[in-house]
C-alpha positions in Angstrom: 18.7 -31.7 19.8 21.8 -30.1 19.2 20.8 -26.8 20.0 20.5 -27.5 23.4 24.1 -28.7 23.4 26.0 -27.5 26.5 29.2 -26.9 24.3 26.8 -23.8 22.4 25.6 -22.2 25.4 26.1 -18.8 23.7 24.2 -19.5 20.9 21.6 -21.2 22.2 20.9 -18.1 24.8 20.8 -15.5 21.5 18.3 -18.0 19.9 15.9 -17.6 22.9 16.7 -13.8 23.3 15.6 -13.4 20.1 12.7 -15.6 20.3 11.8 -13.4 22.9 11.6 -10.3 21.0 10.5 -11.7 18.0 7.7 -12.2 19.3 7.4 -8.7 20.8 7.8 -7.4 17.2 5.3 -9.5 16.3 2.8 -8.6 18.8 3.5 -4.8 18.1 0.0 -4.8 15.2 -2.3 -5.7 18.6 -3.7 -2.5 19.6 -4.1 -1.6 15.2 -6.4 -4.9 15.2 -7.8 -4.5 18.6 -8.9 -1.1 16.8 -10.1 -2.6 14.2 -12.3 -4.7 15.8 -13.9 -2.6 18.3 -14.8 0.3 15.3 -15.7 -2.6 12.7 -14.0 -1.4 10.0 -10.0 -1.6 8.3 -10.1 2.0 8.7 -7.7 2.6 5.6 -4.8 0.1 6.8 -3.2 -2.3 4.2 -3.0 -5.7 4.5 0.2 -6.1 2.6 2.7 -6.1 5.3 1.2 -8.7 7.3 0.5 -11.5 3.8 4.4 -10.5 3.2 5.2 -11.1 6.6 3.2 -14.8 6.7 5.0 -15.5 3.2 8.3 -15.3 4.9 7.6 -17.5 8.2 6.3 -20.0 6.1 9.8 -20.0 4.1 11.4 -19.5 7.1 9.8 -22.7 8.8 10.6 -25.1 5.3 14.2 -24.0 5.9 14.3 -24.9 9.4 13.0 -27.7 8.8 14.9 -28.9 5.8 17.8 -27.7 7.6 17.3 -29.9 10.4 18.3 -29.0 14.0 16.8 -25.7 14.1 13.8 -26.2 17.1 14.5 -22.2 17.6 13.8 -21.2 14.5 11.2 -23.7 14.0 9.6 -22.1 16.9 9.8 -18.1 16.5 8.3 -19.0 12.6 5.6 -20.8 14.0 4.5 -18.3 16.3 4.8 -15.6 13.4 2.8 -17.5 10.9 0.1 -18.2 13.8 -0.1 -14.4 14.9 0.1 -13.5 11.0 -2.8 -15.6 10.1 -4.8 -14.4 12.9 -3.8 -10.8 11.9 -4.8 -11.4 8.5 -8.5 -13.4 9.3 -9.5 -10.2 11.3 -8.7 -7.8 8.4 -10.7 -10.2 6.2 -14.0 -9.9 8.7 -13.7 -6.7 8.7 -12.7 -5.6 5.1 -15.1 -4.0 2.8 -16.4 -6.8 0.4 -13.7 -4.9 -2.7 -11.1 -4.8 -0.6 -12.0 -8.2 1.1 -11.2 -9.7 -2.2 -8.4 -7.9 -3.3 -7.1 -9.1 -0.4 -7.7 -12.7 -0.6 -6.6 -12.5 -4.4 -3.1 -11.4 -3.2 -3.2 -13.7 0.1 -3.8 -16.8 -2.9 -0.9 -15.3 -5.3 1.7 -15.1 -3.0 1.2 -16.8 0.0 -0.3 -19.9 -1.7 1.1 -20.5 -5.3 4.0 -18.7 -4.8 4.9 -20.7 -1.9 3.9 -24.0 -3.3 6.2 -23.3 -6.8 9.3 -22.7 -4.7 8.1 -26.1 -2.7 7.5 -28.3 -6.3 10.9 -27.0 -7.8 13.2 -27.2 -4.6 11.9 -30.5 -4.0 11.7 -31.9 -7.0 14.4 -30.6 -9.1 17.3 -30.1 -6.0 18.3 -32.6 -3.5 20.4 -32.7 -0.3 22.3 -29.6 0.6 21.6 -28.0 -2.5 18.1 -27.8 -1.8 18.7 -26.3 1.7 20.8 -23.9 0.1 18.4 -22.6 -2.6 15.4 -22.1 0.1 17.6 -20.8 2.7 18.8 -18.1 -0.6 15.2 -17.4 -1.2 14.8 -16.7 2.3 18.0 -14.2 2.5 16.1 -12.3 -0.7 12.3 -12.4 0.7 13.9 -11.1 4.3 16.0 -8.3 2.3 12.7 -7.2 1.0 10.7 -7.2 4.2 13.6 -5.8 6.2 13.6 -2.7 3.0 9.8 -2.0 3.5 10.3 0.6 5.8 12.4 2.8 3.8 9.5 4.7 2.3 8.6 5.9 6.0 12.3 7.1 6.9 11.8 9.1 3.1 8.4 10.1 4.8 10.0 11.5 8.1 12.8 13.2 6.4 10.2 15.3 4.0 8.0 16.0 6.8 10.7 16.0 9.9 7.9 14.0 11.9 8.5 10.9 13.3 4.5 10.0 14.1 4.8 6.8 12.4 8.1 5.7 13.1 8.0 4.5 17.0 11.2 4.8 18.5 10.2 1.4 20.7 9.7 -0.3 17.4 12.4 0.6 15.7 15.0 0.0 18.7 13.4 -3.9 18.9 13.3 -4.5 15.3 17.5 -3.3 15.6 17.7 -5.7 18.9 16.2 -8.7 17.4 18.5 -8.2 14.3 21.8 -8.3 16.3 20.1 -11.8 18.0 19.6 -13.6 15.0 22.8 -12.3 13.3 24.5 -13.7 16.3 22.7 -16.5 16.4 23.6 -17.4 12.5 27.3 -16.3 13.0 27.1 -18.8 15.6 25.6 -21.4 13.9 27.6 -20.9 10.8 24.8 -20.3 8.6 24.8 -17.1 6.0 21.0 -17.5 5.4 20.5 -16.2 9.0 23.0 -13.9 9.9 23.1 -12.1 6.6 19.9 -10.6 6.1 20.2 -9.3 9.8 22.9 -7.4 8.8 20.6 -5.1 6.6 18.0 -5.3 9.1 20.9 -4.1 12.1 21.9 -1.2 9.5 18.2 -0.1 8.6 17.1 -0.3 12.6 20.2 2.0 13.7 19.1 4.7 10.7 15.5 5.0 11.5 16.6 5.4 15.7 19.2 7.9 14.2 16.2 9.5 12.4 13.9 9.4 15.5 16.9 11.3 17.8 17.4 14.2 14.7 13.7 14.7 14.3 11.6 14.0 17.5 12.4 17.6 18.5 11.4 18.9 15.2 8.2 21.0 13.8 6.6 18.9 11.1 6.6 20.2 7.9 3.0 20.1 6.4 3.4 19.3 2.8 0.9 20.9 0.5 0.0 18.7 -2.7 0.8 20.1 -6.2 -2.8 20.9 -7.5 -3.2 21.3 -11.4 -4.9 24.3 -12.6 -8.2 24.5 -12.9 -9.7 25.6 -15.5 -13.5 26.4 -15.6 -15.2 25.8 -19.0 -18.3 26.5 -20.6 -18.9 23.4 -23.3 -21.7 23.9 -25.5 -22.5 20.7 -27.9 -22.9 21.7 -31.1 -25.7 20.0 -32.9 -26.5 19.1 -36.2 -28.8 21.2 -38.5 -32.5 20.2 -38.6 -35.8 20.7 -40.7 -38.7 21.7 -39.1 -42.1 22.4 -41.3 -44.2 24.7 -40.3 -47.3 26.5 -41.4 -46.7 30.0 -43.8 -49.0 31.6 -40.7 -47.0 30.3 -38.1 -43.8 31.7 -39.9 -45.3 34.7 -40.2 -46.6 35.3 -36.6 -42.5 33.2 -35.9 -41.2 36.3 -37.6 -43.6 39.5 -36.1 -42.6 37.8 -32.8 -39.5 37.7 -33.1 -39.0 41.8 -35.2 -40.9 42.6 -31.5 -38.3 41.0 -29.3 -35.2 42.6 -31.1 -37.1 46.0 -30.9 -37.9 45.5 -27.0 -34.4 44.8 -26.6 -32.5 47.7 -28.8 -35.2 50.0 -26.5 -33.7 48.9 -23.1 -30.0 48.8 -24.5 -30.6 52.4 -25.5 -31.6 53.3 -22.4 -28.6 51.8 -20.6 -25.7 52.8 -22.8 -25.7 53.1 -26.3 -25.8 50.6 -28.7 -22.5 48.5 -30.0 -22.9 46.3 -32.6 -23.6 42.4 -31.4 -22.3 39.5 -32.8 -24.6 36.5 -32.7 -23.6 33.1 -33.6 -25.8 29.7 -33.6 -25.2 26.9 -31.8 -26.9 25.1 -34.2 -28.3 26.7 -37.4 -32.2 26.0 -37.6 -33.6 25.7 -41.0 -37.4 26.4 -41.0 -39.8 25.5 -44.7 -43.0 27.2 -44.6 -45.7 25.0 -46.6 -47.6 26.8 -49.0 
């Protein structure tokens, strides 16, 4: 193959540098699943990155292979969508059975008939060079994406001026393995590769600029905006109702009830004196005594 031409030694050494830690970027995610699987449960991780991240290795490896003369490429994208997939199937064990299928509802959208729309129009509507170009262009976009993810956490480590989930190891390999494939596209002559790299270069180099300007720092523990509470009393109002009753049940009702207020009166007297109440029904009662 031609990348294993002696005239592109260069090129062919920043393809296997990168392949090389590619697949140490890949292989960061390990200890999370190895985690995972010793407590039994997804312990609150999303699955997202890692379906996004199989989307674009299966892109990646219909480029390459499109593209022809690409074995490295062909290669690294293999080994992602391998480690991605096993990634993914371990989260799936593991998921509850809600999540589990959210999950595999996204897995099916994006990874499955997303992929297999950009295959059936590419192929069929697009031939020759064209058709390499359009992929590898879908490529550059899906790659700007993935390489843009981690802005939220550099937002996150700014705000709280803690860099606990922002690995400066990460980070500085992610930046390394940009400036490989850059070279290697530059090299190679091919935009597709070189110019999502650039973004991914630019992006490593800010969060290790981060890491050095907040590593030192005290995090900032940011309190949530609560909304008032308020604490109410409801009372349903119902609707007025008809009761019979017997004349000498009314009239005991009524003896009863003269008693009560005078009980009451007694103790208020004796307490302090007397202010005039206010009583309102919840529900105004209507009582018929039968003759």
């Amino acid at each position: 193959m031609a990348v294993f031409d002696l005239h592109h030694p260069l090129m062919f050494a920043f393809g296997i540098l990168g392949n090389i830690i590619s697949i140490g970027v890949y292989l960061a995610p390990a200890p999370t699943f190895k985690k995972i699987c010793k407590e039994k449960s997804t312990m609150g991780f999303e699955c997202l990155p890692y379906i996004v991240a199989l989307f674009s290795s299966t892109l990646w490896l219909y480029y390459a292979f499109l593209k022809g003369d690409a074995l490295l490429l062909i290669s690294i994208n293999s080994f992602g969508f391998a480690i991605e997939t096993v990634y993914i199937t371990l989260y799936l064990v593991y998921a509850s059975k809600n999540i589990r299928y959210n999950t595999i509802k996204l897995l099916s959208l994006l990874d499955v008939a997303v992929f297999a729309i950009i295959f059936l129009l590419s192929y069929f509507i697009f031939d020759g060079n064209i058709r390499v170009n359009v992929v590898g262009w879908i490529c550059v976009a899906v790659s700007v994406c993935v390489f843009a993810a981690p802005l939220s956490i550099q937002f996150q480590v700014v705000r709280t001026r803690s860099v606990e989930f922002m690995p400066f190891f990460l980070s500085f390999f992610l930046t390394l393995s940009a400036v490989m494939w850059f070279a290697y596209g530059v090299l190679q002559k091919d935009l597709c590769i070189a110019l999502p790299n650039v973004l991914g270069f630019a992006l490593g180099l800010v969060q290790m600029l981060l890491y050095g300007i907040y590593r030192k720092s005290k995090p900032v523990v940011i309190e949530e905006k609560k909304l008032p509470e308020h604490v109410m009393n409801i009372k349903f109002l119902g609707t007025p109702e008809v009761h019979p009753v017997d004349s000498k049940t009314c009239e005991n009702f009524e003896d009863k009830k003269e008693k009560k207020d005078e009980e009451i009166c007694a103790i208020n007297l004796e307490m302090e004196p007397c202010s005039p109440l206010k009583v309102q029904k919840d529900a105004p009662t209507l009582i018929v005594c039968a003759a």
